[in-house]
N, CA, C and O atoms as a Tripos MOL2 file, in Angstrom:
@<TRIPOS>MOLECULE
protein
  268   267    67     0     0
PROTEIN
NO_CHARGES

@<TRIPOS>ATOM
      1 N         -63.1820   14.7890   14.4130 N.3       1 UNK1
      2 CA        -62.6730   15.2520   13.1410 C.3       1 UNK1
      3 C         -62.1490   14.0280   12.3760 C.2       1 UNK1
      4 O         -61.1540   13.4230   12.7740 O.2       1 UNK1
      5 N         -62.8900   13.6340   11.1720 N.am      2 UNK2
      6 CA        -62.4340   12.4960   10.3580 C.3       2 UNK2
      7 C         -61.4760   12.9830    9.3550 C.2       2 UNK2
      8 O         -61.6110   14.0550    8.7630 O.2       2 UNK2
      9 N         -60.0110   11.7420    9.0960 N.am      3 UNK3
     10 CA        -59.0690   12.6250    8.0620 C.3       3 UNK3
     11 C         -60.0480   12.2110    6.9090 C.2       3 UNK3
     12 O         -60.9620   11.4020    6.7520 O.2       3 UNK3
     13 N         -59.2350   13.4110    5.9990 N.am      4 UNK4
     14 CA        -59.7890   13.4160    4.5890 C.3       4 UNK4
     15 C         -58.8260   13.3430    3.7520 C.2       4 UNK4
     16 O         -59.0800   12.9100    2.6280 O.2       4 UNK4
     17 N         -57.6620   13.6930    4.0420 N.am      5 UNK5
     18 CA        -56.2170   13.5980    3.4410 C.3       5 UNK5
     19 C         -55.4820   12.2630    2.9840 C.2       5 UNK5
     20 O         -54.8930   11.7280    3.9240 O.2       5 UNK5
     21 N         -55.4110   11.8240    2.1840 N.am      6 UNK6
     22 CA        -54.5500   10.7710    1.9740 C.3       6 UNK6
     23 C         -52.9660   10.9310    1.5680 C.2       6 UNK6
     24 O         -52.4820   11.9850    1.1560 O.2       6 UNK6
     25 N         -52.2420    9.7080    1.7550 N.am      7 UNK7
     26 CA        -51.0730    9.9450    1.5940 C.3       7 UNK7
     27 C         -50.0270   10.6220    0.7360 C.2       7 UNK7
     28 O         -48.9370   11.0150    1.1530 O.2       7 UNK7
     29 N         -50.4780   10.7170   -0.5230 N.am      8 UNK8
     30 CA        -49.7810   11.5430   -1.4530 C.3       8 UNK8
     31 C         -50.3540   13.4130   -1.6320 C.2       8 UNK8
     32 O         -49.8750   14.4160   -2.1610 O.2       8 UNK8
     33 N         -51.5850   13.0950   -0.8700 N.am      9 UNK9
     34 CA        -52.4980   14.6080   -0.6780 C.3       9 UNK9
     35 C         -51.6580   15.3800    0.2680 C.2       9 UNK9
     36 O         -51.5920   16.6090    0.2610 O.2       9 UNK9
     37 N         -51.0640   14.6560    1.0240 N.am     10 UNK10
     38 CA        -50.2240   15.2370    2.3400 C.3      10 UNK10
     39 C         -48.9150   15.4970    1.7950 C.2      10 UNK10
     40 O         -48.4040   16.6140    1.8680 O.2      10 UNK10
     41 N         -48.2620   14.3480    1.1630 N.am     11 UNK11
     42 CA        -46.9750   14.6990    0.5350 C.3      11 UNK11
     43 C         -46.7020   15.8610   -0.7470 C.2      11 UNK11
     44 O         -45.6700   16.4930   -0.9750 O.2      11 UNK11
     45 N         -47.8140   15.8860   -1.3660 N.am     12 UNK12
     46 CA        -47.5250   17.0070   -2.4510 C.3      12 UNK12
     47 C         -48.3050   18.4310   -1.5390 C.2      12 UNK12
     48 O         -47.9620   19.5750   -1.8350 O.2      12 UNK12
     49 N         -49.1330   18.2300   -0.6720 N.am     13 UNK13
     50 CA        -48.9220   19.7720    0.7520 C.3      13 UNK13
     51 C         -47.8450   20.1650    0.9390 C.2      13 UNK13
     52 O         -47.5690   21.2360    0.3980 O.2      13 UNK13
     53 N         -46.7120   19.4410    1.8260 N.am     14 UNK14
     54 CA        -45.8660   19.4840    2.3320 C.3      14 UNK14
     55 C         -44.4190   19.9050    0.9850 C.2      14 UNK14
     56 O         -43.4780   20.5300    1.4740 O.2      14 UNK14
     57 N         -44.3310   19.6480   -0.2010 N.am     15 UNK15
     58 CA        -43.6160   19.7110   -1.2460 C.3      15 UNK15
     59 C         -43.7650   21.1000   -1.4540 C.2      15 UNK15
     60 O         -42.9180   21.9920   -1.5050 O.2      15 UNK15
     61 N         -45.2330   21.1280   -1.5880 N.am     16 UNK16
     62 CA        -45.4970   22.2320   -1.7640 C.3      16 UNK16
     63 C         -45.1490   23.8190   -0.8840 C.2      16 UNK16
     64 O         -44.7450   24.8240   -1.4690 O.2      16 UNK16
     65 N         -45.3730   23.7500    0.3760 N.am     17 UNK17
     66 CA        -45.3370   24.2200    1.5920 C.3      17 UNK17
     67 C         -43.4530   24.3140    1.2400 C.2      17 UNK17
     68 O         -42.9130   25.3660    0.8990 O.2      17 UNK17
     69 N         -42.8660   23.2750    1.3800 N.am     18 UNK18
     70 CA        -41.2100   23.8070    1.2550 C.3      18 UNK18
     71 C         -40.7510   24.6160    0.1920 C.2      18 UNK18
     72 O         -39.7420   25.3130    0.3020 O.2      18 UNK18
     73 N         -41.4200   24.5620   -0.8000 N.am     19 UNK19
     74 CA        -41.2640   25.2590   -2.1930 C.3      19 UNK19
     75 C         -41.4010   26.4910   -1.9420 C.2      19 UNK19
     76 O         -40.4500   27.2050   -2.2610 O.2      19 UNK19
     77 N         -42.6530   27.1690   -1.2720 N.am     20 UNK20
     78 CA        -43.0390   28.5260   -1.0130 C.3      20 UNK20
     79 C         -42.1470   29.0600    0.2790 C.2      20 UNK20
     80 O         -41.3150   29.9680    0.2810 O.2      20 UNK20
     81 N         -42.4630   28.4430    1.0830 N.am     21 UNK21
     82 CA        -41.1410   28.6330    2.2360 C.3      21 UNK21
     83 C         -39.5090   28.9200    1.8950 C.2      21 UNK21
     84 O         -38.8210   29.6200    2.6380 O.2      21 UNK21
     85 N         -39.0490   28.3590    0.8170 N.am     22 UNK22
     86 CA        -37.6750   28.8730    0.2930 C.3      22 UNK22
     87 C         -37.6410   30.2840   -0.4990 C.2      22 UNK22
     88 O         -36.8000   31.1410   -0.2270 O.2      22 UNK22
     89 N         -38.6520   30.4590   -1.5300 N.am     23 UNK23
     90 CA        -38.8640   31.1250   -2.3550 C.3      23 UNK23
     91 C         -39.1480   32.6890   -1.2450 C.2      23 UNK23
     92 O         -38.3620   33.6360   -1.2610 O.2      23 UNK23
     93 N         -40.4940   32.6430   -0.3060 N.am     24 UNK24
     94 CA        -40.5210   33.3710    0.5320 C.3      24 UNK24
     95 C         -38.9670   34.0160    1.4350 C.2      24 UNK24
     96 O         -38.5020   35.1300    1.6770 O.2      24 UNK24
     97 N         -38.6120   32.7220    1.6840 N.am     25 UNK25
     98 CA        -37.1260   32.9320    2.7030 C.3      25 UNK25
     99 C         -36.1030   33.6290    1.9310 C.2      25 UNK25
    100 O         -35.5760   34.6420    2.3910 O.2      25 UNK25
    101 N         -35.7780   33.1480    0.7610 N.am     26 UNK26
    102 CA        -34.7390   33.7090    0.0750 C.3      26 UNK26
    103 C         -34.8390   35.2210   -0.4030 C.2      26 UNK26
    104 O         -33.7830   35.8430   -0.5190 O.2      26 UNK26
    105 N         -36.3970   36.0330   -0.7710 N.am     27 UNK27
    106 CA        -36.5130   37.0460   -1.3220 C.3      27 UNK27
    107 C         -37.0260   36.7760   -2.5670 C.2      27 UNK27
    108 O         -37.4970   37.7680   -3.1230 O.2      27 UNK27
    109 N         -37.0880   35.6560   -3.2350 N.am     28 UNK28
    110 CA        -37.8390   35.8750   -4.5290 C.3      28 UNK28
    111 C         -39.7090   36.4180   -4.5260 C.2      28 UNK28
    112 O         -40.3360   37.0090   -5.4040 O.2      28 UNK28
    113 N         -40.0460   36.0420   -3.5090 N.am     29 UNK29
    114 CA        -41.3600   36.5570   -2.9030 C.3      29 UNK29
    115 C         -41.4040   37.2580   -1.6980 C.2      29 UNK29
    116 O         -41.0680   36.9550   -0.5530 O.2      29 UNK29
    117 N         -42.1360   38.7660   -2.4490 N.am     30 UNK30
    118 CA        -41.5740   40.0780   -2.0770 C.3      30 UNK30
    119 C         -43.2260   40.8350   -1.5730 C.2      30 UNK30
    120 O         -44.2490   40.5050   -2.1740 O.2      30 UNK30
    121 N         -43.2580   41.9150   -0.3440 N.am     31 UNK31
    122 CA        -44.1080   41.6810    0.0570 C.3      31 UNK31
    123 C         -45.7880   41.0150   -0.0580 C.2      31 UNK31
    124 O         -45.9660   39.8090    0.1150 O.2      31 UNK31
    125 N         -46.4210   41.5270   -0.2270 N.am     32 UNK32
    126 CA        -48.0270   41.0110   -0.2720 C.3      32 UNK32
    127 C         -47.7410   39.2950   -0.4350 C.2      32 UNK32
    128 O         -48.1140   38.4570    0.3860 O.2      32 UNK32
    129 N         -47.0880   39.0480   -1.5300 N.am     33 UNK33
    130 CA        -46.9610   37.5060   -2.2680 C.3      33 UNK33
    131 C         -46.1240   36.8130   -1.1580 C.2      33 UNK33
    132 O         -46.2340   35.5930   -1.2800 O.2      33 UNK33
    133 N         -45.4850   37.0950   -0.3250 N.am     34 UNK34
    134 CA        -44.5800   36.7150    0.4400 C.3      34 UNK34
    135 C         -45.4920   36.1440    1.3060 C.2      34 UNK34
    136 O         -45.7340   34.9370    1.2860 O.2      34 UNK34
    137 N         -46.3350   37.3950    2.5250 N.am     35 UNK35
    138 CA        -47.1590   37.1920    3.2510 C.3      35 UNK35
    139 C         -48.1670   36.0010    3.0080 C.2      35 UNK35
    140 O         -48.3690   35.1800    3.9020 O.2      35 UNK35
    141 N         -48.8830   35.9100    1.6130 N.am     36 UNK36
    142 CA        -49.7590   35.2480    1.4850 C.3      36 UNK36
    143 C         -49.2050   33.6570    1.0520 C.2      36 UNK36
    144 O         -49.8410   32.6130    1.1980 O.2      36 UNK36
    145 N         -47.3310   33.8680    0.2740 N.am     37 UNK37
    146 CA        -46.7880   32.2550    0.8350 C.3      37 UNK37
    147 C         -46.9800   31.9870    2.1790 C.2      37 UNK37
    148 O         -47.8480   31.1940    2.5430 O.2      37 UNK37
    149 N         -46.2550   32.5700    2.9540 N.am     38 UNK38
    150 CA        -46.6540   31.7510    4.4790 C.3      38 UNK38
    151 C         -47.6820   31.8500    5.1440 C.2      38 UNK38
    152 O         -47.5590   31.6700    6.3550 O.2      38 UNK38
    153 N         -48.8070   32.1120    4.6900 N.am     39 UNK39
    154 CA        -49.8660   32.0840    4.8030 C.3      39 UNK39
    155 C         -50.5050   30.3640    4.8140 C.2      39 UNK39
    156 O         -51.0040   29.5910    5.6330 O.2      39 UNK39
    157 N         -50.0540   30.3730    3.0870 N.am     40 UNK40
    158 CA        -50.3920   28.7010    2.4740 C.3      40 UNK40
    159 C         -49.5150   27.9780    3.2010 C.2      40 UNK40
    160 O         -50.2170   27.0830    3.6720 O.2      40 UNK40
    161 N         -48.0500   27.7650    3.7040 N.am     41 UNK41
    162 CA        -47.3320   27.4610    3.6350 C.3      41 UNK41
    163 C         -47.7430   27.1770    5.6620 C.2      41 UNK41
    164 O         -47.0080   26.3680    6.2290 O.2      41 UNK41
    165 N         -48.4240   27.6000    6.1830 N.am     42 UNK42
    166 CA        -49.2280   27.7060    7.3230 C.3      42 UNK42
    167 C         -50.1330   26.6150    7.3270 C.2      42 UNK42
    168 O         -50.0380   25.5850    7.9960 O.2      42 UNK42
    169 N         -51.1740   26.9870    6.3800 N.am     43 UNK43
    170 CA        -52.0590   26.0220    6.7480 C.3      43 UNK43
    171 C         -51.3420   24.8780    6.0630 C.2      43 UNK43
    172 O         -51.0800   23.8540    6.6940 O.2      43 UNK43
    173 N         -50.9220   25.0650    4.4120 N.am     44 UNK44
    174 CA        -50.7900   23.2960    4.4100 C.3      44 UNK44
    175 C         -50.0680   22.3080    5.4060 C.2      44 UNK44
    176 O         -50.3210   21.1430    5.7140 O.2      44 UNK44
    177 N         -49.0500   23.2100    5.8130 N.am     45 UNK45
    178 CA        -48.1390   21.8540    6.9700 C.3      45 UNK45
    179 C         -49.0160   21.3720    7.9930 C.2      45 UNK45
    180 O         -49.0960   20.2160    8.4090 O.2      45 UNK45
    181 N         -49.8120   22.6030    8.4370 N.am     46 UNK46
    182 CA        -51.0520   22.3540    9.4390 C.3      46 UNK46
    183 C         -51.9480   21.4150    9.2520 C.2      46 UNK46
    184 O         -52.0000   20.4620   10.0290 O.2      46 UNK46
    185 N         -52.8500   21.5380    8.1280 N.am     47 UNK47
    186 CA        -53.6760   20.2210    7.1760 C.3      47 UNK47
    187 C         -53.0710   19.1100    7.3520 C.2      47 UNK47
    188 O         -53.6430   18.1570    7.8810 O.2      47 UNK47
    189 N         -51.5750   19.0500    6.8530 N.am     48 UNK48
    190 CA        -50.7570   17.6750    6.2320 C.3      48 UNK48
    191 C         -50.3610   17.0430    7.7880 C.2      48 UNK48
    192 O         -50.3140   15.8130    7.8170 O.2      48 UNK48
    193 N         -50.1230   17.6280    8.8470 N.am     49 UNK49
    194 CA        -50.3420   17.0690   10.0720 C.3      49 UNK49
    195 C         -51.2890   16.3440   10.6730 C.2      49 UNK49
    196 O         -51.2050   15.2780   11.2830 O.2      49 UNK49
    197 N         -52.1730   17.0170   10.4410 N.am     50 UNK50
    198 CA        -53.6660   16.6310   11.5390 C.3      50 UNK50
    199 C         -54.5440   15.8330   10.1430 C.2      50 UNK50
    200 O         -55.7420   15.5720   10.2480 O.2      50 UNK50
    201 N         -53.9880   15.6070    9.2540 N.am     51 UNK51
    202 CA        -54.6010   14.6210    7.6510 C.3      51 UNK51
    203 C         -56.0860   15.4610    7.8670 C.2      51 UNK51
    204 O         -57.0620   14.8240    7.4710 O.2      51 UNK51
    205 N         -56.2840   16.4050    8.2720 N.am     52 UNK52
    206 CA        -57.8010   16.7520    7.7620 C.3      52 UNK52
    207 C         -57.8620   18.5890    7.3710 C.2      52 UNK52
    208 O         -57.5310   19.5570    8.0570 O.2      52 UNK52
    209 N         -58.4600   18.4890    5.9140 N.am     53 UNK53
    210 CA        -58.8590   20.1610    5.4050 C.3      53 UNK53
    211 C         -60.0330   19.8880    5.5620 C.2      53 UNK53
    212 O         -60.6180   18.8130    5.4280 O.2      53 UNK53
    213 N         -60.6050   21.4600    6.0220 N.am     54 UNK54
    214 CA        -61.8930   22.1630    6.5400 C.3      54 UNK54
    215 C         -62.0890   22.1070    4.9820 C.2      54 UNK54
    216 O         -63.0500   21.3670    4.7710 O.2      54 UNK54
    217 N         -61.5560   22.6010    3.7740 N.am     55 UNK55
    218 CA        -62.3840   23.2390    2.6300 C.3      55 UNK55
    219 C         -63.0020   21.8530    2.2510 C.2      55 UNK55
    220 O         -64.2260   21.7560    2.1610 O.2      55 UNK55
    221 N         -61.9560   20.4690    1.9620 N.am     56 UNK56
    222 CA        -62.5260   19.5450    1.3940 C.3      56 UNK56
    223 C         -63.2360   18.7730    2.3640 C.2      56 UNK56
    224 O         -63.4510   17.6220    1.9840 O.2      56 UNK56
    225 N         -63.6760   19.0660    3.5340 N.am     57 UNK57
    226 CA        -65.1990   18.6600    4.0360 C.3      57 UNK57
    227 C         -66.6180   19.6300    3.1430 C.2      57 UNK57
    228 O         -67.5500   19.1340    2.5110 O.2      57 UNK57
    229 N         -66.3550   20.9830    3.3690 N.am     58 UNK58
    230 CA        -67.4380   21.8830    3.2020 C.3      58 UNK58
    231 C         -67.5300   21.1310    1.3680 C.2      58 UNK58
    232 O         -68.7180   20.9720    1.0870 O.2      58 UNK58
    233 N         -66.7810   20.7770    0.4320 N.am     59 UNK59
    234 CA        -66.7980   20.5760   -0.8750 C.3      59 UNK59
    235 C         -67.7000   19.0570   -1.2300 C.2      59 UNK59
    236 O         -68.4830   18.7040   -2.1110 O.2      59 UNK59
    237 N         -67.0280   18.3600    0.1230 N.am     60 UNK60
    238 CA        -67.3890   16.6180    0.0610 C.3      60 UNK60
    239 C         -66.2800   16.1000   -0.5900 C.2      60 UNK60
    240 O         -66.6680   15.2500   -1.3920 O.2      60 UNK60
    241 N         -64.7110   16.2640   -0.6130 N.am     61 UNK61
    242 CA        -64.0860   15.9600   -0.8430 C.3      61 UNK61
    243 C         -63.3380   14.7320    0.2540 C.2      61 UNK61
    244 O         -63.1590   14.9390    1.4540 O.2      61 UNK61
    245 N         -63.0270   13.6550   -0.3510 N.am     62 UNK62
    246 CA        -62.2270   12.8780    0.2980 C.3      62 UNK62
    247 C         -61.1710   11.7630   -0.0930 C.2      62 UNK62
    248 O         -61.5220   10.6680   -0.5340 O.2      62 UNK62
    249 N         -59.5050   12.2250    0.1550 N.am     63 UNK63
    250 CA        -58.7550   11.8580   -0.6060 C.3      63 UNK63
    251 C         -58.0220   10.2710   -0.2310 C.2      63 UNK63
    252 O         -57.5050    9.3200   -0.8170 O.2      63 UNK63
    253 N         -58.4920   10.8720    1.6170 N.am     64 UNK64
    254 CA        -57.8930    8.9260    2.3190 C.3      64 UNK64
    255 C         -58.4250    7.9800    1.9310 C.2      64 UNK64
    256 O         -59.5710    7.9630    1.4820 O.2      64 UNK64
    257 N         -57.5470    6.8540    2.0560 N.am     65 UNK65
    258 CA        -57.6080    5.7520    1.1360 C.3      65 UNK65
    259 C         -58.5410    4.8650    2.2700 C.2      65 UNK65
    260 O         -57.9800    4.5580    3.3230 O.2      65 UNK65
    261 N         -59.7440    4.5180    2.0860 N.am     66 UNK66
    262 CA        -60.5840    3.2490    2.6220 C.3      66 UNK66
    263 C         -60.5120    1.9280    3.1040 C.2      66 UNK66
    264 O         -61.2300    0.9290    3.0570 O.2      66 UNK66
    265 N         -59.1670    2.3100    3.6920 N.am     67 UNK67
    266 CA        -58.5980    0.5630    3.8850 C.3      67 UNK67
    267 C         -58.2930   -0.2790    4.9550 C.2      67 UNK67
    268 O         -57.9270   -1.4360    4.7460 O.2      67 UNK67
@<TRIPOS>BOND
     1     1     2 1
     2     2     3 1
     3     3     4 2
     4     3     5 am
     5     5     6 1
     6     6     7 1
     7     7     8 2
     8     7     9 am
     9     9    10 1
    10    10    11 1
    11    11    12 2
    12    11    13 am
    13    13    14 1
    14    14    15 1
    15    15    16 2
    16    15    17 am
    17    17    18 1
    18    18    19 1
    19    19    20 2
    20    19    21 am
    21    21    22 1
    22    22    23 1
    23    23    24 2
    24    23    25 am
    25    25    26 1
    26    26    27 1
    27    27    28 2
    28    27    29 am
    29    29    30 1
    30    30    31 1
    31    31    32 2
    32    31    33 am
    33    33    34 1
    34    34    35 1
    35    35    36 2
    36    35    37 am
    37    37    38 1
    38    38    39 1
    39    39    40 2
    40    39    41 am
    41    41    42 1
    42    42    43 1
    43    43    44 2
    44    43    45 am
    45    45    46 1
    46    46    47 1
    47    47    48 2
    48    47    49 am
    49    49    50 1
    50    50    51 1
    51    51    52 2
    52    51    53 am
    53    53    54 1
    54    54    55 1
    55    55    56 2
    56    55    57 am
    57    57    58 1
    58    58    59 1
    59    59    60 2
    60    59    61 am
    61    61    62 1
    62    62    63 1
    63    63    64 2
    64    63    65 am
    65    65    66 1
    66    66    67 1
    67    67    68 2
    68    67    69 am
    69    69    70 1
    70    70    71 1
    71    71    72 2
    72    71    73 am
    73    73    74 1
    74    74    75 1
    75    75    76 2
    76    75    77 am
    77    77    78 1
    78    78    79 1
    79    79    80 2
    80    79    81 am
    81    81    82 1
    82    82    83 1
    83    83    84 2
    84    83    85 am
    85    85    86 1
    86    86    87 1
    87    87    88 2
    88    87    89 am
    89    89    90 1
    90    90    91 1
    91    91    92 2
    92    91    93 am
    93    93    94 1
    94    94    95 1
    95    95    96 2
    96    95    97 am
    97    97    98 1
    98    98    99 1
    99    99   100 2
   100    99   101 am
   101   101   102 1
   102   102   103 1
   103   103   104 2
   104   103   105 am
   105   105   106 1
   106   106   107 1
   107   107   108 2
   108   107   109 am
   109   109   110 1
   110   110   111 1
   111   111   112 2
   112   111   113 am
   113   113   114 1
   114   114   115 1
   115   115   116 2
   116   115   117 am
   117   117   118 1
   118   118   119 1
   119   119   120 2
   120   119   121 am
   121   121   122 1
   122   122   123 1
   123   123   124 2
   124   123   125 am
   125   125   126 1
   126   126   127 1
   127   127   128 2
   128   127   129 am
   129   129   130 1
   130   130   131 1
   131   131   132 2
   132   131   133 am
   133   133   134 1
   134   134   135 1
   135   135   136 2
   136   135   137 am
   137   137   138 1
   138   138   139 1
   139   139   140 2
   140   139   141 am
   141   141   142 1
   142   142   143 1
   143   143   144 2
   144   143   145 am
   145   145   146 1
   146   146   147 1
   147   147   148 2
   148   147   149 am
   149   149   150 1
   150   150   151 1
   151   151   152 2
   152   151   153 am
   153   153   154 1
   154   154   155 1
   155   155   156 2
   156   155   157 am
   157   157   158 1
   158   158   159 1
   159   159   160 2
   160   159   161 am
   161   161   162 1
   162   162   163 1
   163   163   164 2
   164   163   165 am
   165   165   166 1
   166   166   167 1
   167   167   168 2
   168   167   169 am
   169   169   170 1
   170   170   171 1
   171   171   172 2
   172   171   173 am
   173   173   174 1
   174   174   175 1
   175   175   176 2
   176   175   177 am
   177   177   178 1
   178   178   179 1
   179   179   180 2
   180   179   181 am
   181   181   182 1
   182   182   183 1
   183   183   184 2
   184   183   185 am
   185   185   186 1
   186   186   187 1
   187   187   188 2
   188   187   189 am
   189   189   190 1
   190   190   191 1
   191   191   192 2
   192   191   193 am
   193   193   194 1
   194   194   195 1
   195   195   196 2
   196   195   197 am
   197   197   198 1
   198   198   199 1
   199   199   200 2
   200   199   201 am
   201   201   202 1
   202   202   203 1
   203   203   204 2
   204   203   205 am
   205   205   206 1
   206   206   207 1
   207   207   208 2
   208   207   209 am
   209   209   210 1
   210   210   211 1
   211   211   212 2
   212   211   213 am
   213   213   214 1
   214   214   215 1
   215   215   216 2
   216   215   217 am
   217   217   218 1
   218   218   219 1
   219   219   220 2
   220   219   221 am
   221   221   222 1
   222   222   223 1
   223   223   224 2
   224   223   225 am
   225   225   226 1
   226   226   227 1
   227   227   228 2
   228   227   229 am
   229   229   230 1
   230   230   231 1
   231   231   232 2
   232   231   233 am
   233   233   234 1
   234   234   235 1
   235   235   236 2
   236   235   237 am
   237   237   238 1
   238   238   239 1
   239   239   240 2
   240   239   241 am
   241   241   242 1
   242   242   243 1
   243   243   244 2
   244   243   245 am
   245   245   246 1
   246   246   247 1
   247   247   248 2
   248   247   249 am
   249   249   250 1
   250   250   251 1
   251   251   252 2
   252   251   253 am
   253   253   254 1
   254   254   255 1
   255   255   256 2
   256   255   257 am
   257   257   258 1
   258   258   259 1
   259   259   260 2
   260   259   261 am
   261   261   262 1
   262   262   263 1
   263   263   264 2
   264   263   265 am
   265   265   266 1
   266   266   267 1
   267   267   268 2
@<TRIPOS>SUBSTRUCTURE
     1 UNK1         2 RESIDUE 1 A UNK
     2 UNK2         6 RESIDUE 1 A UNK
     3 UNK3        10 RESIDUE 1 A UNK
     4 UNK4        14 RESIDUE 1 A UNK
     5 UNK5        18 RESIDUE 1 A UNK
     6 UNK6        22 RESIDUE 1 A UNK
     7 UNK7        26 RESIDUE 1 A UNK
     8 UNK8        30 RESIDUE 1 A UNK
     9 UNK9        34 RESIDUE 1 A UNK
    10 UNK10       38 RESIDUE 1 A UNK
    11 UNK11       42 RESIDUE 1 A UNK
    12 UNK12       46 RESIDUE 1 A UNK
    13 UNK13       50 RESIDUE 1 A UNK
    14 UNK14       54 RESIDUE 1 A UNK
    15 UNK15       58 RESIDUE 1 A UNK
    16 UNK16       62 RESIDUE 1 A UNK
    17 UNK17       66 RESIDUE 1 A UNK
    18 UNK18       70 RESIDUE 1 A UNK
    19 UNK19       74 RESIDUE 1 A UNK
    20 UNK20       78 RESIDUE 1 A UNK
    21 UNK21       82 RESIDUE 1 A UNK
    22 UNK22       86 RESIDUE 1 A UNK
    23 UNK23       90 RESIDUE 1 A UNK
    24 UNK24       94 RESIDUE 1 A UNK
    25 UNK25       98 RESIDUE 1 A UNK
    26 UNK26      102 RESIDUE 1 A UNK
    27 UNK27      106 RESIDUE 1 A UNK
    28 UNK28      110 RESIDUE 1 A UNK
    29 UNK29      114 RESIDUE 1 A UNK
    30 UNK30      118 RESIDUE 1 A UNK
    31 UNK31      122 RESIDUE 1 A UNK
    32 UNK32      126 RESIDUE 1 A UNK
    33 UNK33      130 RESIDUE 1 A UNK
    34 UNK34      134 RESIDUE 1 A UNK
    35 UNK35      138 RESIDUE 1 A UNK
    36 UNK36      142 RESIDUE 1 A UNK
    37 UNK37      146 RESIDUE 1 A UNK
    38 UNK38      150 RESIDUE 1 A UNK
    39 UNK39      154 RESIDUE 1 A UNK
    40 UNK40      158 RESIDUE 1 A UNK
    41 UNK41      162 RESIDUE 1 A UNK
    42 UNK42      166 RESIDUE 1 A UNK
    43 UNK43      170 RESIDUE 1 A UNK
    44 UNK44      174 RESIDUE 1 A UNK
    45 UNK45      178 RESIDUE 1 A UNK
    46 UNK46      182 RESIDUE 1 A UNK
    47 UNK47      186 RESIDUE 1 A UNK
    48 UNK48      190 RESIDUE 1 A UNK
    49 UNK49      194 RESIDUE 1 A UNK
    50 UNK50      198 RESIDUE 1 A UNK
    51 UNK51      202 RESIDUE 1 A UNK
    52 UNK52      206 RESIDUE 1 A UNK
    53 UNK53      210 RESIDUE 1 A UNK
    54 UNK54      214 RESIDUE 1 A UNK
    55 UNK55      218 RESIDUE 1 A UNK
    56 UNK56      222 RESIDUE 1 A UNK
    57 UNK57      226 RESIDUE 1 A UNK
    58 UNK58      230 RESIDUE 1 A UNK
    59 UNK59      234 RESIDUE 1 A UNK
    60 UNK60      238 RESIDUE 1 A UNK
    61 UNK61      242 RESIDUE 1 A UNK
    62 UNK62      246 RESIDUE 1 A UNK
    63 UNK63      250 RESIDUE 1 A UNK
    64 UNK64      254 RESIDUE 1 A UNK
    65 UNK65      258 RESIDUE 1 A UNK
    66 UNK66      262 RESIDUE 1 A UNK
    67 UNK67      266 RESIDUE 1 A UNK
């Protein structure tokens, strides 16, 4: 599995991922929308770990830096 993630791709995941995770936690996201935050909030920390998304292979996307 080659990463595809680069460094700020991971950091605005993870920004992201805490954003929905509070919002979820606190009650402002209320069922269905809730579920489907920690849903995202699932895979991105997951992605932003292992630096590689399944979608941006299947797309040909690649955000790591070549260096």
């Amino acid at each position: 599995m080659k990463k595809n993630l680069g460094s700020l791709d991971r950091a605005l995941r993870l920004v992201v991922a805490a954003v929905l995770a509070v919002l979820a936690w606190n009650g402002t996201l209320a069922g269905p929308l809730a579920l489907g935050a920690w849903i995202v909030v699932a895979v991105f920390v997951l992605t932003s770990l292992v630096s590689f998304c399944p979608l941006y292979r299947v797309i040909g996307m690649d955000t790591c830096s070549k260096g």
